[in-house]
N, C-alpha and C positions, 0 to 999 in steps of 0.2 A: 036725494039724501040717503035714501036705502042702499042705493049703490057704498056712496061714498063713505058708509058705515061698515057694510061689507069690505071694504077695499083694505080698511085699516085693518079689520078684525084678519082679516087671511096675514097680513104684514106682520103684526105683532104678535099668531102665532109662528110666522115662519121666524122670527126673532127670537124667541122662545128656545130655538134649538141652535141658536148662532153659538160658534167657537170662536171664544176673543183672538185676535189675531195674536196676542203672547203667548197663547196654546200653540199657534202653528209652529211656534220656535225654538221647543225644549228642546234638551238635549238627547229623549229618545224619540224619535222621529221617521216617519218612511220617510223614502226617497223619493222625491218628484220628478214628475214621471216621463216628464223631457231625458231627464240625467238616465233614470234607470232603462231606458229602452235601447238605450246604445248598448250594452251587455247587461240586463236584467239576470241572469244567471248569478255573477259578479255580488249581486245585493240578496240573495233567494238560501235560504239555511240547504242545507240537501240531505241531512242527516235529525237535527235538533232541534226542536224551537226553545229559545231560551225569551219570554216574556209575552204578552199578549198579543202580538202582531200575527205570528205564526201558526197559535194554538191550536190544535183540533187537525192540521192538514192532515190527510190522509198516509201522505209517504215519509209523514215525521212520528208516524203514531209509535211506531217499533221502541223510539228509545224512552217511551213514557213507561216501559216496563223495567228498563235500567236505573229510572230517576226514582223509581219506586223500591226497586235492589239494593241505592247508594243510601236512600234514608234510613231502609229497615237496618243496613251497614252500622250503621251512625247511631240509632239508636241501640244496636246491643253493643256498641264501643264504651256508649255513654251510662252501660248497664239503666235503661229509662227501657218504661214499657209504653209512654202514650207521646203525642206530639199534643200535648194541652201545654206546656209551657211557651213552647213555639210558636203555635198558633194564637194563644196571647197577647203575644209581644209583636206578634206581625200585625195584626186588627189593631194594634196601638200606632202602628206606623202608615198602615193603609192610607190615609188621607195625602201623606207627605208622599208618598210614591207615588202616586196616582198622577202626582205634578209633574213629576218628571216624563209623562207622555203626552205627544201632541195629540195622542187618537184614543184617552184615556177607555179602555173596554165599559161594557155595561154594566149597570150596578143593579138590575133590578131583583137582584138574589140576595142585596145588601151588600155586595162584596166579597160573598164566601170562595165565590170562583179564582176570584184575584188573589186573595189570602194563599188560597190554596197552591195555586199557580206558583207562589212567591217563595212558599215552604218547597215543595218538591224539586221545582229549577233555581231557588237557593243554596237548598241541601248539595243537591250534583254538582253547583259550579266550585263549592267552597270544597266540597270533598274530592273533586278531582284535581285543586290545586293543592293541595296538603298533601293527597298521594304522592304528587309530581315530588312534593320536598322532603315526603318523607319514605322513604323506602323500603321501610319494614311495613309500609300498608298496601303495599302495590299486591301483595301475593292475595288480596282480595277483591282485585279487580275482575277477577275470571276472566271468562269472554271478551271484554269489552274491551281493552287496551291492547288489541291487536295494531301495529301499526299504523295500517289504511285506514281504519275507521277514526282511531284516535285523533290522528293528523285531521281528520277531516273531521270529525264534532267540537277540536279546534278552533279551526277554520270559523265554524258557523257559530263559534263564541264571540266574534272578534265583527260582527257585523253590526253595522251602526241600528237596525231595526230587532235585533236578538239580543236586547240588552235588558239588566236589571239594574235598577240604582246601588250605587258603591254601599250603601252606608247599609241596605240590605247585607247584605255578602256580609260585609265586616260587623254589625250585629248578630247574625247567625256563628260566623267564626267565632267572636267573644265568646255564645252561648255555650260551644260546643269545643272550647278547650280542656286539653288533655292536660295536665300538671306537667308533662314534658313539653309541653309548647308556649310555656310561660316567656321566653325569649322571643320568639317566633314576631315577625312582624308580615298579617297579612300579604302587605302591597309586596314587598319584596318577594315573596311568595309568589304571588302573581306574575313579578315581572318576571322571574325565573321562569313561571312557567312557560310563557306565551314567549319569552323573547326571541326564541327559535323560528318562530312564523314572520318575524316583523324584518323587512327588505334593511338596512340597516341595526348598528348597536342602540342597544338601549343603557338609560344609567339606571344600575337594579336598587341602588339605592337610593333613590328618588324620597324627598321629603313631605310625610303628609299635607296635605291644606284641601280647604272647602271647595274648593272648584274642580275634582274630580266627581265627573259624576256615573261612570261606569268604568266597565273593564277595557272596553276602545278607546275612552279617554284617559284611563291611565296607561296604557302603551304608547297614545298617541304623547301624553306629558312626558312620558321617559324617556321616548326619541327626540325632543327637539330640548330637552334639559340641556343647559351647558355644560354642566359635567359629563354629559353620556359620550363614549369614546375613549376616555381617556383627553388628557390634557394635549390639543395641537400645540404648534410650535406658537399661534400668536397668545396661546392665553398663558405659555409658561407662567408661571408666578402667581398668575392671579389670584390663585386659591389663597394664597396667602394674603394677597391685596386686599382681598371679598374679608380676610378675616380682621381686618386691620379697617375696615369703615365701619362707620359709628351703629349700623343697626344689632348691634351687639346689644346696643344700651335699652332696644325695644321691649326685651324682656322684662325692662320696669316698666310698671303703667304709666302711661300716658293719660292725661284731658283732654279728649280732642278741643279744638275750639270752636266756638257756636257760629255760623254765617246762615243769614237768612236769604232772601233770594233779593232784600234792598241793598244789600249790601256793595258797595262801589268797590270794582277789582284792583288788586294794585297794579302798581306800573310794569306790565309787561317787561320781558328784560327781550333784549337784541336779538331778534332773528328768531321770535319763539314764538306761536300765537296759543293764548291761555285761553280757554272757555271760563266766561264769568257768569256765574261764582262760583263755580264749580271745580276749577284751578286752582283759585286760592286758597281750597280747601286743604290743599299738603301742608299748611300750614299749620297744622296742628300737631304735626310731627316736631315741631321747634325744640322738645324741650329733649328729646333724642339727637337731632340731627345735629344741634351746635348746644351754646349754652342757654342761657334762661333768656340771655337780650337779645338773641337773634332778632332780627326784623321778618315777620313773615314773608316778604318780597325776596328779601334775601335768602330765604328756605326755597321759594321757589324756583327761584333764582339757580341756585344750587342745585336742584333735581332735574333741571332742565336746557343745562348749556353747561359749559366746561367754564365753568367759572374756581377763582380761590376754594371758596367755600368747601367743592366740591373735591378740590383737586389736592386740598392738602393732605390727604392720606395716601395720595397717589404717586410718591416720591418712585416709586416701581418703575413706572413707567417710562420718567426722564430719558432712561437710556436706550427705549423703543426707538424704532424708527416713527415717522411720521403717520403714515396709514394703519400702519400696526397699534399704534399710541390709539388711536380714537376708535377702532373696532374696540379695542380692550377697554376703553375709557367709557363706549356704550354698553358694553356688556355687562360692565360693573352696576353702571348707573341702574338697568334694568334687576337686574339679583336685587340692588337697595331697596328699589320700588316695590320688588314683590315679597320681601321681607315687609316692608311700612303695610302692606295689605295684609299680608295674611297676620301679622301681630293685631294689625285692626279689629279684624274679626275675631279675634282670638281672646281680644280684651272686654269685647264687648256682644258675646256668645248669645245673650237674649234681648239686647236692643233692635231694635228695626225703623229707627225714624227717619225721617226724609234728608236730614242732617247726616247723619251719618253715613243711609247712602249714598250720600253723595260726594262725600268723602272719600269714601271706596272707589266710587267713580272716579274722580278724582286721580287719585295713584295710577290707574289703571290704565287713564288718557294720558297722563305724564309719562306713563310709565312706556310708551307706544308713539308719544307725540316728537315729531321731525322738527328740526330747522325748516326758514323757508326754503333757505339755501341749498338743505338736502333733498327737501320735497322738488326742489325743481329740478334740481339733476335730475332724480328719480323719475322726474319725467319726461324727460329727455334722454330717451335710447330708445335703440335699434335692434333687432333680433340678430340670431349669428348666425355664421353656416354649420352646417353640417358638420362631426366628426370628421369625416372623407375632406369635406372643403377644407376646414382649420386645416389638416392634415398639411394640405397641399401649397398653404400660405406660411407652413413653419413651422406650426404650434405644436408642440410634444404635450402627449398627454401623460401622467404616470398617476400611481396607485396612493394616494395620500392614508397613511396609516392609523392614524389618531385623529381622532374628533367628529362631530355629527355628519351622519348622512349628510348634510345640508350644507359643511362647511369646504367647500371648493375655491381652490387657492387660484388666482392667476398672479403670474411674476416674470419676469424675463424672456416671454416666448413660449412658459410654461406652464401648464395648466395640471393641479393636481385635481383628482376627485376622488373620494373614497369610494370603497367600493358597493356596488350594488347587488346583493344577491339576487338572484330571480329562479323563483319556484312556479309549481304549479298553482300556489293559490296569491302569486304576489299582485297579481293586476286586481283579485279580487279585492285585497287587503288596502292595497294602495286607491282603487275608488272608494271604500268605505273610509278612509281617514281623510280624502279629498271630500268628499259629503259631508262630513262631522264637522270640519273647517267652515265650508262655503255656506254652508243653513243653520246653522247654529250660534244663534247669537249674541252669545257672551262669550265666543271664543274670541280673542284678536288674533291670533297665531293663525299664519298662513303660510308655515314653513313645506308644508306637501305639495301646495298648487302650485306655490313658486317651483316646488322641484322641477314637478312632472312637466312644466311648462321649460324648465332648461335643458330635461333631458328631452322632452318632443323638440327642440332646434338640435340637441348634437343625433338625432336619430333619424334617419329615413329611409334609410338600407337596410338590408342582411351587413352591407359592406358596413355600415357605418358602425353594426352590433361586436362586426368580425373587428376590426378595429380597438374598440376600445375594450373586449376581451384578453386582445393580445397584450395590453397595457391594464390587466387586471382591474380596471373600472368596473365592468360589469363581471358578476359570475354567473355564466350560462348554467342554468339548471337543468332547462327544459332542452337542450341539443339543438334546436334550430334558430336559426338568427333573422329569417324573416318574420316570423310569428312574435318575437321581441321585437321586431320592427315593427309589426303590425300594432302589437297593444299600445306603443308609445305614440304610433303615427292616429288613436281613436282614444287616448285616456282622455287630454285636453275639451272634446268636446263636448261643447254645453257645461263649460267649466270656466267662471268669470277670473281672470286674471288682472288683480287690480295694476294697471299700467301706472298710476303714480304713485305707487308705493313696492315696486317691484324689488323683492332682495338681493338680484342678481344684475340691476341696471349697473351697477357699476363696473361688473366685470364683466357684460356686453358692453360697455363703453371701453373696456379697455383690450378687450381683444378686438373689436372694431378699428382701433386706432393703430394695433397693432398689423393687422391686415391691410394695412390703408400704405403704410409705409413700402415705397417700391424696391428698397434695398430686402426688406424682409422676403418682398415675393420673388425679386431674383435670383436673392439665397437657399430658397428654398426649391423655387423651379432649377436650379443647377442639380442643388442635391436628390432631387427626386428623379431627373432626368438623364444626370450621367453617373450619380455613387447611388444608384436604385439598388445595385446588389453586388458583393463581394469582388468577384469578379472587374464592372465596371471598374470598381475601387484602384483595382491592381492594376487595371491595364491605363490611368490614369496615370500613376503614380512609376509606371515603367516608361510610357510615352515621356512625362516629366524627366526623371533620368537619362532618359537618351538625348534629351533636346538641351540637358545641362552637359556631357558627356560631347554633345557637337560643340558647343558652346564654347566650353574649354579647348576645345581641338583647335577652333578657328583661333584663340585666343594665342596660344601656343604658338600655331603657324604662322601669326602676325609678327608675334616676337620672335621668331628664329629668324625671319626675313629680313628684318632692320639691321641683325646687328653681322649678316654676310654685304647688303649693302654698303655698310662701312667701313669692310675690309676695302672694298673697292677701289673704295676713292681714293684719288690722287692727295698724295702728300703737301 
């Protein structure tokens, strides 16, 4: 029994120090360490530490004399002589931040380390983004805003383990406004500054909401916004369409409506599967989304298939083509969704009941949730070839001008992609927004892994890099095209790529089908093997000449033949 008294007491202190598994899953996080051992460099600051993961290393200690520079800056900007209002207002917020790390630091100082931590690498990140916008402040950066370094304490802001909570940053900004910065809107701020690091455009006008929760996830939100890029050709209009649907009307309050967990779900609508009760919770959106009598089902109805409901403000579209019509008809559907969410939170700023979140839930799975129909396509496909192989099967690649890194056209044999810049620190940048995705979770967005997993099939050469260079796809930064081969042929790994839910299955299904056809690959084996180069071209098209040139000759000699034969003949 002494044993068995023992046994517990060791258990239930080793319990004592357990991290609930919701810890392991915030939003600031290391990297596991499967992921981080394929290039650990890639996740590692080399210059900064920006939050508690880093603190104290040795070779990051230099710039804790700069974050010390940018405060003493700030405060005679702010003509203030002590950091007591500051450090106030952060000890009020301590607790809330604290949450946002899976590996929260020690408290046994009460916190003053972390506070302190929060003020100094707050102070820096906020004043090196204002510098960035404001330009009559840069002449007090001395020393530090040498290009190489800058670029690079960049760099080491933008990593998923060197991060601070947004609402930090943007508390500190409030505090520390200038009367000329009364316009000034943080995030946009941000995004200007950092957009230059990010492989793809960003939209710098990105709209605040609750689900950012640092500076890698507002970049990572800016890039995959539908507006970033500029309007492609499929969403011309839209913008006007997005303004013409009813979430206009969220701006008035809403009642959500009460569902308990007895409550029996409504009738599924066609080809849609609902979590009950948790789906029927969009229902509370009714008195926004139509009029007072909608039917709940009918609400859902509406958020979740191309039904009337949904479709009457969608008279835009009519004159889309087909495929074009329901990209833009999803697109839409998704902006509504996250409009219903974020007005949700918006209305209801100090509520927290299990009702409500789950309403939010709610939006968020409708907001995300497929056809069966779609889901099973999605699961059905095939990987592609190579750059080099498409090449060789037909496919033209060319430079797609407007619209998200992400948004890659295939059409007639042709395949647009916009373009991808590549720097020295893009593989880093791009494994950290591929971690932020895959471990974190209350992201749904998996627009990165899908990428990197379409450009690891068109990459696996120097050839394949030299290629799609020549068609302004990629922009070589770094000069060599194996070493781009190389990071694209090692990003993927130990990188889960959900297979039934893939963004790009459908345009490996159609370049697939495309390849499949034997006219296609004749055509193209002609063209690559006898019009390969100018030359061929000509001597193609002189052999053709001469053979018409004979043609007519014979044609000619026929005819002059016949008609001396019938001089001949007898009368």
């Amino acid at each position: 029994m002494a044993v068995g008294e023992a046994l517990y007491i060791r258990i239930d202190r080793g319990l004592q120090g357990y991290v609930s598994s919701d810890s392991l899953y915030r939003s600031i996080f290391k990297v596991p360490n499967h992921l981080r051992k394929i290039n650990e460099k890639a996740y590692e600051p080399q210059v900064i530490s920006i939050g508690p993961y880093h603190r104290g290393k040795d070779h990051l200690k230099a710039m804790e004399v700069h974050k010390k520079h940018y405060l003493q800056m700030l405060l005679n900007r702010m003509k203030e002589n002590t950091t007591e209002k500051y450090v106030t207002a952060l000890e009020g917020l301590k607790e809330k931040a604290l949450k946002f790390y899976s590996e929260p630091p020690d408290q046994k100082d009460g916190g003053d380390q972390f506070v302190e931590m929060m003020l100094f690498d707050g102070c820096f990140v906020v004043e090196l983004i204002r510098k960035s916008a404001m330009k009559e402040l840069t002449e007090d950066n001395g020393h530090l805003l040498t290009h190489f370094i800058l670029r690079t304490v960049m760099r080491d802001m933008l990593l998923i383990e060197n991060q601070l909570p947004f609402f930090i940053l943007m508390e500190l900004f409030n505090m520390t406004k200038m009367p000329n910065e009364a316009d000034q809107n943080f995030m946009h701020m941000a995004i200007n500054c950092f957009s230059i690091m990010m492989p793809g455009p960003c939209n710098k006008k990105i709209e605040n909401h609750p689900g950012i929760k640092h500076l890698l996830g507002l970049l990572h939100d800016s890039c995959i916004s539908p507006d970033c890029g500029g309007s492609s050709e499929e969403d011309e209009g839209s913008s006007e369409e997005v303004r013409r649907l009813p979430c206009e009307s969220l701006d008035e309050k809403v009642n959500p409506l009460s569902f308990s967990s007895k409550v029996s779900p409504p009738e599924s609508p066609e080809g849609v599967r609902l979590r009950s009760p948790k789906a029927m919770a969009i229902a509370y959106s009714a008195k926004s989304v139509s009029s007072s009598t909608t039917k709940p089902s009918e609400i859902v109805r509406s958020l979740s298939s191309d039904t009337p409901l949904m479709n009457r403000n969608l008279s835009g579209l009519k004159s889309a083509r087909p495929a074009e019509s329901k990209s833009r008809l999803l697109s839409l559907k998704n902006h509504y969704l996250q409009k219903c969410s974020a007005s949700f939170v918006r209305f209801s700023p100090t509520k927290t009941s299990e009702e409500e979140k789950s309403l939010v839930g709610a939006i968020e799975y409708l907001r995300t949730a497929k056809s069966e129909g779609h889901e099973e396509k999605n699961r059905n496909w095939q990987t592609i070839g190579s750059a080099s192989e498409l090449h060789e099967a037909g496919i033209k690649f060319e430079k797609k001008i407007k619209g998200r890194l992400f948004d890659t056209k295939f059409e007639k044999g042709v395949m647009s992609i916009p373009t991808l810049k590549i720097v020295d620190d893009t593989e880093s940048i791009l494994r950290n927004l591929v971690a932020y995705e895959q471990y974190y979770k209350d992201i749904s967005s998996r627009h990165f892994i899908d990428y990197i997993r379409f450009m690891d099939c068109l990459i696996n050469t120097g050839k394949d890099v030299e290629l799609l260079r020549c068609h302004e796809v990629i922009e070589n930064r770094l000069g060599d095209n194996e070493v781009i081969a190389d990071i694209f042929n090692r990003i993927c790994d130990s990188v889960l790529v959900a297979e039934d839910d893939f963004s790009y299955s459908e345009l490996f299904n159609e370049v697939n089908k495309h390849c499949k056809r034997k006219w296609n690959l004749w055509k193209a084996n002609l063209w690559h093997n006898y019009f390969n180069t100018p030359w061929a071209l000509i001597s193609f098209l002189a052999a053709v000449f001469l053979l018409l040139l004979t043609a007519m000759q014979s044609i000619y000699s026929a005819l002059d033949y016949h008609p001396q034969q019938d001089a001949k003949a007898p009368l």
